[in-house]
C-alpha positions in Angstrom: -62.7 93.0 297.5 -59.4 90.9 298.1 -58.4 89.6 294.6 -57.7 85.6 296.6 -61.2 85.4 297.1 -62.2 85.5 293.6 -59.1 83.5 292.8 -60.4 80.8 295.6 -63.9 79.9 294.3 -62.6 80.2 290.7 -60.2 77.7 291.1 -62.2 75.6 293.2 -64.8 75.0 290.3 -61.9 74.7 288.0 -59.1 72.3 290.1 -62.8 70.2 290.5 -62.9 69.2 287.2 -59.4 67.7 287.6 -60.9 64.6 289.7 -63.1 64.0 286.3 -62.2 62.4 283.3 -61.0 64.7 280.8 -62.5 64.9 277.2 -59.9 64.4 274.1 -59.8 66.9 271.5 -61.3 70.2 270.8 -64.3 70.7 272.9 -67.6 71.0 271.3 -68.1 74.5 269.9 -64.7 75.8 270.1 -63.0 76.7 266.2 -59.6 76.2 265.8 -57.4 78.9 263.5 -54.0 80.1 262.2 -51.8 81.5 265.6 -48.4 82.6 265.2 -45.8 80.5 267.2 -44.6 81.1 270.4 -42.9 79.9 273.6 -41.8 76.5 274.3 -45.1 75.1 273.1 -44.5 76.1 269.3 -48.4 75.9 269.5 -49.4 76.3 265.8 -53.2 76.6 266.1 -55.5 78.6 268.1 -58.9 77.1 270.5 -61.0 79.9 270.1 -63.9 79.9 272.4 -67.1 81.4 271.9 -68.6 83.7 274.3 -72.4 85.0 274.2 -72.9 88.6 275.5 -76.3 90.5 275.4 -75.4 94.3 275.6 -72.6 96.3 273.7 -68.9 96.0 273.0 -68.2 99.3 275.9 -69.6 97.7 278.7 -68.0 96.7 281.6 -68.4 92.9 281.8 -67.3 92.9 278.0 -64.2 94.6 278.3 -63.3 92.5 280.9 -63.8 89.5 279.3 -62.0 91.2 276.1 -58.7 91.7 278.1 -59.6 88.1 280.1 -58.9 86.3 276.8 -55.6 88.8 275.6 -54.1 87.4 278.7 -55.0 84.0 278.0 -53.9 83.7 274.5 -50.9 85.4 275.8 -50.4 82.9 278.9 -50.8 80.0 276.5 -48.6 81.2 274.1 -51.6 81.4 271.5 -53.1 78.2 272.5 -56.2 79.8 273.7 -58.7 82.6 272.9 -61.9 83.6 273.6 -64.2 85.5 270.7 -67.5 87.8 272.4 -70.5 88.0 270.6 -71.7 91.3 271.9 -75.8 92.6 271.2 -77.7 89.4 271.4 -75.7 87.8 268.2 -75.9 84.4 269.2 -79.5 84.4 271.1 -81.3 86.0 273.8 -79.6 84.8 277.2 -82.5 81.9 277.5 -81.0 80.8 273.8 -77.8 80.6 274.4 -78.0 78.9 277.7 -79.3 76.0 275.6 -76.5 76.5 273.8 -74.3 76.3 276.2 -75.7 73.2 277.1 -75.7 71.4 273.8 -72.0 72.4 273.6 -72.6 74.6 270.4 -70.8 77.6 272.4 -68.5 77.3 275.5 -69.8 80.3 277.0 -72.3 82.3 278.1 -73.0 85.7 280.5 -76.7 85.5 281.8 -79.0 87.3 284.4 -79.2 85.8 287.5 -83.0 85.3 287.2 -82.9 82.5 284.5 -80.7 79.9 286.3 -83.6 79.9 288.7 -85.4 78.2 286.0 -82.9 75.5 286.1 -82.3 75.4 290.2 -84.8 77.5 292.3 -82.4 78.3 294.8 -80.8 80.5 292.5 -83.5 82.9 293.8 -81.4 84.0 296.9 -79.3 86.8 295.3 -82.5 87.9 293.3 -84.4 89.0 296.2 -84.9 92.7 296.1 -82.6 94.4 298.8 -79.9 92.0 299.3 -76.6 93.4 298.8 -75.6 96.9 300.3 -73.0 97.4 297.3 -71.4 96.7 294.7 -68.4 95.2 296.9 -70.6 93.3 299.2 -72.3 92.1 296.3 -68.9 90.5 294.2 -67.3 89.5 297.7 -70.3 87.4 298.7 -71.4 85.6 295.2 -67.4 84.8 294.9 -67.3 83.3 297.8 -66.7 79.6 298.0 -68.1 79.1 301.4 -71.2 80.9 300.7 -72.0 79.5 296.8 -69.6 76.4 295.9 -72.7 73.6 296.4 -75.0 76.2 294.9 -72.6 77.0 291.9 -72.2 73.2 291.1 -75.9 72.2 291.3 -76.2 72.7 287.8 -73.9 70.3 286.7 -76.3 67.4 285.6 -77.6 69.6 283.4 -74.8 70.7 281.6 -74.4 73.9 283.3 -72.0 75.4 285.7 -71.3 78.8 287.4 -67.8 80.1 287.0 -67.7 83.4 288.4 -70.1 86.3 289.1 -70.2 89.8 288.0 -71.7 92.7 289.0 -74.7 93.6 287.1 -75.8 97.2 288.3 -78.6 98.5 290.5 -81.6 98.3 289.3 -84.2 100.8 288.7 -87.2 101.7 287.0 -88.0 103.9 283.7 -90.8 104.5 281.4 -92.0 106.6 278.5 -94.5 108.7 280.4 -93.9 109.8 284.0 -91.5 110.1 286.9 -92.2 107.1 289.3 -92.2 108.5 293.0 -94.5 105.6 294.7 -96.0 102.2 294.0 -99.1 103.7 292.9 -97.5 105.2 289.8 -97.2 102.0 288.2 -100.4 100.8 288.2 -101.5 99.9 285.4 -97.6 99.5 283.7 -96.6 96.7 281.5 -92.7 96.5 282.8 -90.5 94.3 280.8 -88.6 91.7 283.6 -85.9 88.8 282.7 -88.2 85.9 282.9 -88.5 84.7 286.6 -91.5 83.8 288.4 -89.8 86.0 291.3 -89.4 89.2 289.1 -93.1 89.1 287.6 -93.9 88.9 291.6 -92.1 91.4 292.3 -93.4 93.9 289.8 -96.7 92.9 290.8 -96.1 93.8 294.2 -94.5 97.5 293.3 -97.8 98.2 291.3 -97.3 96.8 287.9 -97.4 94.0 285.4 -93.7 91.9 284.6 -93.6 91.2 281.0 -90.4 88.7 280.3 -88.7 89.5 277.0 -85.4 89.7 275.6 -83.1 92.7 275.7 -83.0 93.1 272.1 -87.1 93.7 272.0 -87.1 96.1 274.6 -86.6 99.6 272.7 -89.3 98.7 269.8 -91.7 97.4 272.5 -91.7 100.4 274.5 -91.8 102.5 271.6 -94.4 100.7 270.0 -96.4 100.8 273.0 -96.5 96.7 274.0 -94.7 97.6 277.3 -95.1 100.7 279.3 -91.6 100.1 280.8 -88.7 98.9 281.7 -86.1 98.5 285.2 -82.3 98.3 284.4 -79.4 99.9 285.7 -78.1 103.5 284.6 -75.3 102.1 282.3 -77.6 99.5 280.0 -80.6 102.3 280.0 -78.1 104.9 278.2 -75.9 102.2 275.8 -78.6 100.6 274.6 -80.7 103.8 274.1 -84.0 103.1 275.8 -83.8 106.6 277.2 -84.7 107.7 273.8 -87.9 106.1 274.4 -88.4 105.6 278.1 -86.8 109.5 279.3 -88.4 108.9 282.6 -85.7 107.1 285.1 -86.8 106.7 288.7 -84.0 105.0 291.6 -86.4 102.8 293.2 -83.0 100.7 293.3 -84.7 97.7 294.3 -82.7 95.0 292.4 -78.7 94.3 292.8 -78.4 91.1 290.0 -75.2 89.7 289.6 -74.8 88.3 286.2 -73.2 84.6 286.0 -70.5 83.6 283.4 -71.5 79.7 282.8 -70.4 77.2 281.0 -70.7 73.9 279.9 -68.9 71.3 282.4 -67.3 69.4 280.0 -65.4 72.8 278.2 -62.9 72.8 281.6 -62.8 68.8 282.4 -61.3 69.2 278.6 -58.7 71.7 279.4 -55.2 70.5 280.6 -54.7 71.2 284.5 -51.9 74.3 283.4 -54.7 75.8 281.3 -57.3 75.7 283.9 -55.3 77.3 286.0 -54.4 79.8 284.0 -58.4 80.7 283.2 -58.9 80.5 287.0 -56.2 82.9 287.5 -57.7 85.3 284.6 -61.1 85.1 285.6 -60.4 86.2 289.0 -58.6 89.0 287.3 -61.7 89.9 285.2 -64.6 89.8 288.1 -62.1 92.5 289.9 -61.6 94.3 286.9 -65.3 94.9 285.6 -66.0 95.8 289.0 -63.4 98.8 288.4 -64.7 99.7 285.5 -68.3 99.6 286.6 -67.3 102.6 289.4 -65.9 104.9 286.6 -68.8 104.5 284.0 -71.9 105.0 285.6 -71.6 108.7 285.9 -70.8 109.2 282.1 -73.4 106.5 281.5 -76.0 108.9 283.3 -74.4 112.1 281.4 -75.3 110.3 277.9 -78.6 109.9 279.0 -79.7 113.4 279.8 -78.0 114.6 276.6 -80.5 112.5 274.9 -83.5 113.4 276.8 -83.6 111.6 280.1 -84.8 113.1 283.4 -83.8 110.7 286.8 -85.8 111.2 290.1 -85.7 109.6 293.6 -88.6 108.1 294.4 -90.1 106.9 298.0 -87.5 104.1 299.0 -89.4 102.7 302.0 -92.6 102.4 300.4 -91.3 100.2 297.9 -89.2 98.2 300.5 -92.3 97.6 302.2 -94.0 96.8 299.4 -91.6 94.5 297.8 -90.6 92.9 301.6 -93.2 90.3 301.5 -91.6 88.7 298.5 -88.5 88.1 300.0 -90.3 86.6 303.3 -92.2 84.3 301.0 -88.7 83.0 298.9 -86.5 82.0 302.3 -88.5 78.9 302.0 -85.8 76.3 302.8 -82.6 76.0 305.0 -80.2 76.1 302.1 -81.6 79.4 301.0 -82.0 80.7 304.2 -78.2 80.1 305.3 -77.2 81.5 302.3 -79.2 84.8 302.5 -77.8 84.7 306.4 -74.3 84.5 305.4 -74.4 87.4 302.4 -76.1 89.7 305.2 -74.0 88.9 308.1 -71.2 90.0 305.6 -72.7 93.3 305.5 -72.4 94.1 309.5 
């Protein structure tokens, strides 16, 4: 995808927050320590943002958030920083969207299944079968014509879209067989990110959603509480679960992005330069994790078979057909409807 797009919606939610007020001082959250002095701002002291990540230090979206805040503290001459808590540290994604809104951390990078719990329009780039790739997938949730209204509907409650990222293709895996059809999950307890529209859709593929945390995942399935599990390649092999769930099957019925949200009041705080500059960066780092995404999924899939894993394709159209009365039942008003129209006629 053209890097101005990203750019565009970026610092469209970021040069909005220059029409508000702006908060004095540090914003809520943020530390403040020792930087060495630098450019023309002789900046003494470092704003140190908290960021709340769920999977490990090597995955894409975290290393491009890493090298995001590098170049900020760089560009602002140590002014600014951001500080990732990788493996759940600060909270399961529902925690530390509450935390997020209570201003106890700045940031957070969630699923896109929970914000529907705030905004059930959120549910339009949930539906199974959306997005044809990866690239139509960043190009269209980036794109201020298609999500600016949708991105800022949060804002009353504390909450606001900045950018997405891609989250991988989702597919299925379990401890105890290959998955070729519906049928073969009958009688499956598959963990989901809690969503009324992913327990649905489970139900509708043959099996039961659980919602849990990524965190509980491996014990559960090894202890036997779930049956399974449906994530992409690159989260199944970092975080293990093919030690205990060897059976991966590419039903590929999920594209999620994965939203980088903060608190509105974090940017209406920041000086117009800096929000710039963080519009500028984040662009950077939406087109950079998508990079890194299309070099890591093989060796992602490589790790996995060296620790047991077997992958299989499965029967695609009897799980589109399956899973397409869900998405007929969700395009229940116009301002999900355009949406969804706008993302596919991207596609052609």
């Amino acid at each position: 995808m053209r890097r101005n797009t990203v750019v565009s919606v970026t610092a469209l939610t970021l040069t909005a927050a220059l029409g508000l007020t702006a908060c004095s001082g540090t914003p809520t959250g943020s530390s403040t320590g020792t930087a060495d002095s630098g450019g023309d701002t002789g900046a003494a002291a470092t704003t140190v943002f908290k960021v709340a990540f769920n999977q490990q230090p090597n995955h894409p979206q975290y290393r491009a958030l890493d090298a995001m805040g590098d170049r900020i503290k760089e560009r602002t001459d140590g002014a600014y920083d951001l500080e990732i808590f990788p493996n759940e540290t600060l909270g399961a994604q529902k925690e530390t969207i509450e935390l997020v809104q209570s201003g106890a951390i700045e940031f957070s990078m969630v699923a896109s299944p929970l914000l529907e719990n705030f905004n059930p329009d959120f549910v339009v780039f949930n539906l199974p079968f959306t997005f044809d790739s990866q690239d139509h997938q960043r190009e269209t949730t980036n794109d201020p014509e298609i999500v600016s209204e949708l991105y800022a509907s949060l804002d009353d409650q504390d909450l606001h879209v900045l950018a997405s990222f891609h989250g991988g293709v989702r597919s299925m895996y379990n401890a105890e067989k290959p998955i070729e059809t519906p049928a073969d999950l009958a009688g499956m307890k598959v963990r989901v990110i809690e969503s009324d529209t992913n327990i649905e859709m489970i139900r509708l593929m043959g099996g039961t959603g659980t919602p849990m945390g990524m965190g509980e995942v491996y014990t559960a399935i090894q202890s036997g509480v779930i049956d399974a599990a449906e994530n992409n390649e690159l989260t199944y092999a970092n975080v293990k679960h093919s030690e205990v769930a060897p059976y991966y099957s590419y039903t590929r019925h999920l594209m999620l992005p994965d939203y980088l949200i903060t608190n509105p009041a974090v940017m209406d705080a920041l000086p117009p330069d800096v929000q710039e500059i963080f519009a500028e960066e984040l662009a950077a780092a939406v087109e950079e994790e998508g990079e890194i995404w299309k070099t890591e999924i093989e060796t992602a899939k490589e790790m996995a078979v060296e620790a047991g894993a077997t992958f299989n394709e499965v029967d695609a159209d009897a799980f589109a057909d399956v899973i397409r009365p869900l998405t007929e039942a969700k395009l229940d008003n116009d301002v999900i409807r355009e949406i969804h129209a706008k993302v596919r006629a991207a596609a052609e």
